[in-house]
C-alpha positions in Angstrom: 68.4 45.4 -22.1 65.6 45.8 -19.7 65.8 49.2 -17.2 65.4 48.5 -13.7 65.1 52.5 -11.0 66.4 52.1 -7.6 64.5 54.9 -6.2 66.9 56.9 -3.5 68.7 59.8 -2.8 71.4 58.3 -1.3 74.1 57.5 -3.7 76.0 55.3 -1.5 73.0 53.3 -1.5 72.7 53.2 -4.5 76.3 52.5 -5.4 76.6 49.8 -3.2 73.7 47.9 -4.7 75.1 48.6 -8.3 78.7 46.8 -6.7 77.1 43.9 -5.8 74.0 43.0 -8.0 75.2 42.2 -11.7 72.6 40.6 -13.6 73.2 40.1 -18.4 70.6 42.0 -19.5 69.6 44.0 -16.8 70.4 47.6 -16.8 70.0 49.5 -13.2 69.7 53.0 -12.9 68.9 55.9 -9.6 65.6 57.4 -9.9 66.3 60.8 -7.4 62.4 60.8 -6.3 60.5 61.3 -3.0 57.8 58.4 -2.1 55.4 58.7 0.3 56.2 56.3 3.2 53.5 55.1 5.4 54.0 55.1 9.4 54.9 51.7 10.4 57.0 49.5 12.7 57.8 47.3 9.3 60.4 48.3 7.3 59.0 45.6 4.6 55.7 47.5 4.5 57.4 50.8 4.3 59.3 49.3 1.2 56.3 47.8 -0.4 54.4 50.8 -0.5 57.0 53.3 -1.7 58.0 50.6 -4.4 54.5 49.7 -5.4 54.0 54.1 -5.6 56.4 55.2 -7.8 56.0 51.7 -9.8 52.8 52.6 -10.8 53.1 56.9 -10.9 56.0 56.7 -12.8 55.2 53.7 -15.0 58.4 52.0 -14.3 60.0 48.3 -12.9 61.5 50.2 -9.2 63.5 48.7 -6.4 63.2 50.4 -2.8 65.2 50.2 0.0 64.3 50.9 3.9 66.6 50.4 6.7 66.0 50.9 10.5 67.8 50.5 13.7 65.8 48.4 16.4 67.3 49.0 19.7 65.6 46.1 22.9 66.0 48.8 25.3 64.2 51.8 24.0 61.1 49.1 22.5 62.6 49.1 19.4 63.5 52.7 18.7 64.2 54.2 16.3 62.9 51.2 14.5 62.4 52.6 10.7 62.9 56.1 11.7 66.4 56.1 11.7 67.0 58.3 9.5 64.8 61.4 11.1 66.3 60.6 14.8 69.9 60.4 13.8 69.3 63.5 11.8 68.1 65.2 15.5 70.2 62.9 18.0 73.3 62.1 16.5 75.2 59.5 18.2 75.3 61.0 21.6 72.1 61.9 21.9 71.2 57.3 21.2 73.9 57.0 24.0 72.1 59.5 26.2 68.6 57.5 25.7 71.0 54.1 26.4 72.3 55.5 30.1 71.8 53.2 32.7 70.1 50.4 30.3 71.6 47.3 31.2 70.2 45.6 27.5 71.7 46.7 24.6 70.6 44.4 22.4 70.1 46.2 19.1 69.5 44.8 15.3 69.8 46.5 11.7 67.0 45.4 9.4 67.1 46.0 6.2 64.3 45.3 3.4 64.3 46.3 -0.3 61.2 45.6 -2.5 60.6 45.2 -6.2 58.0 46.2 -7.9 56.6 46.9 -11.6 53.3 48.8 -12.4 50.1 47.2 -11.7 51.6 44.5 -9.8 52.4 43.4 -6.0 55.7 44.2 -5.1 58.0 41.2 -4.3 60.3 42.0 -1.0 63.0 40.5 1.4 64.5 41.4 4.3 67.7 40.4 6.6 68.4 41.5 10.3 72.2 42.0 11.8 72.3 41.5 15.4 74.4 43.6 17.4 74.6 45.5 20.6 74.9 49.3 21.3 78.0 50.9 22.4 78.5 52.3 25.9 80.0 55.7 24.0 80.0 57.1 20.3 83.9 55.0 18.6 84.8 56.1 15.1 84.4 59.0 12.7 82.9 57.0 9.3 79.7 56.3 7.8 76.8 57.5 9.8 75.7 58.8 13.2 74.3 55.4 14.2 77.5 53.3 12.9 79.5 55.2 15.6 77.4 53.3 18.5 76.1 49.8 16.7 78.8 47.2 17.3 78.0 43.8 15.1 77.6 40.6 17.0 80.6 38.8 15.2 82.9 42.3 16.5 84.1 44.0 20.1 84.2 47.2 18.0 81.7 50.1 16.1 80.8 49.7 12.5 81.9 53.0 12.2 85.5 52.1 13.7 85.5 49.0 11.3 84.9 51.3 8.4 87.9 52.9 9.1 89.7 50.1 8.6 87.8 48.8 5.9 87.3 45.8 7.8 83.4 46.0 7.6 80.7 45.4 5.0 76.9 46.2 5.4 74.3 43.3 5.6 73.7 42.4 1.9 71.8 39.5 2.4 68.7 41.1 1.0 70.2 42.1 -2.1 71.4 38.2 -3.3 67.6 37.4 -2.6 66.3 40.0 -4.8 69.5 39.5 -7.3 68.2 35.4 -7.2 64.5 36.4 -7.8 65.6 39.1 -11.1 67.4 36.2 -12.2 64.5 33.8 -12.3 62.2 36.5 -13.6 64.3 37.7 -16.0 66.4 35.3 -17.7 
């Protein structure tokens, strides 16, 4: 059994990956670490570099995960720093920045990167088109799911969630699962 980190803090991250990427022989595990992440527009860069870090300082096979929010409007705001705006914003605060913006055009992209020491890390990345809302709708998952409605929907991630009628992108992970199965079996 070979031991592959997923390095994150966020356990539902982690738990979702865990849910849908089961591969004989291949054991995954969270590794609750900080990694530096550079400033870029990319969230594939920002997963590279953080994967290819801790891959070589902690001497270990790691998978990373970046995810940001690319609104047409605001010129691609808050692109891969989601996770800091939200943090300030909340929900209101994106549909403050939105007022009067006739395109609301928005997409998700999501990357994840594997890497092992001394090696180039191996990535992939999906986008989910959308739009954003003209107000905050729903009370689950996070500040940006309450304004983010999927192309395929007339309604929130966050009100889908309720109903448990949504499921995140996880296009990126069958790629990655695909390319562990090649390398590893």
């Amino acid at each position: 059994m070979k031991n592959i980190y997923f390095v994150t803090k966020n356990g539902y991250k982690f738990e979702r990956f865990i849910a849908l990427v089961k591969i004989t022989g291949l054991i995954f595990q969270k590794l609750e670490q900080n990694t530096p992440e550079i400033q870029s527009m990319e969230n594939k860069e920002i997963a590279e570099f953080s994967a290819s870090w801790a891959a070589n300082k902690f001497r270990l096979p790691i998978i990373k995960e970046d995810v940001g929010l690319f609104i047409d409007a605001l010129n691609g705001f808050p692109g891969p720093y989601l996770s800091s705006v939200e943090s300030l914003i909340k929900s209101n605060g994106f549909i403050k920045l939105m007022h009067n913006k006739t395109n609301r055009k928005a997409y998700w992209n999501y990357a994840i990167s594997f890497c092992e020491p001394d090696q180039s890390p191996v990535s992939f990345s999906t986008i989910q088109k959308g739009t954003i809302a003209l107000k905050a709708k729903g009370n689950a998952g996070y500040e940006s799911d309450k304004i983010f409605i999927p192309s395929d929907s007339n309604r929130t991630i966050a009100e889908l969630l309720e109903t448990k009628q949504f499921v995140r992108n996880s296009e990126h992970y069958v790629m990655l699962e695909k390319y562990l199965r090649s390398k590893f079996s």
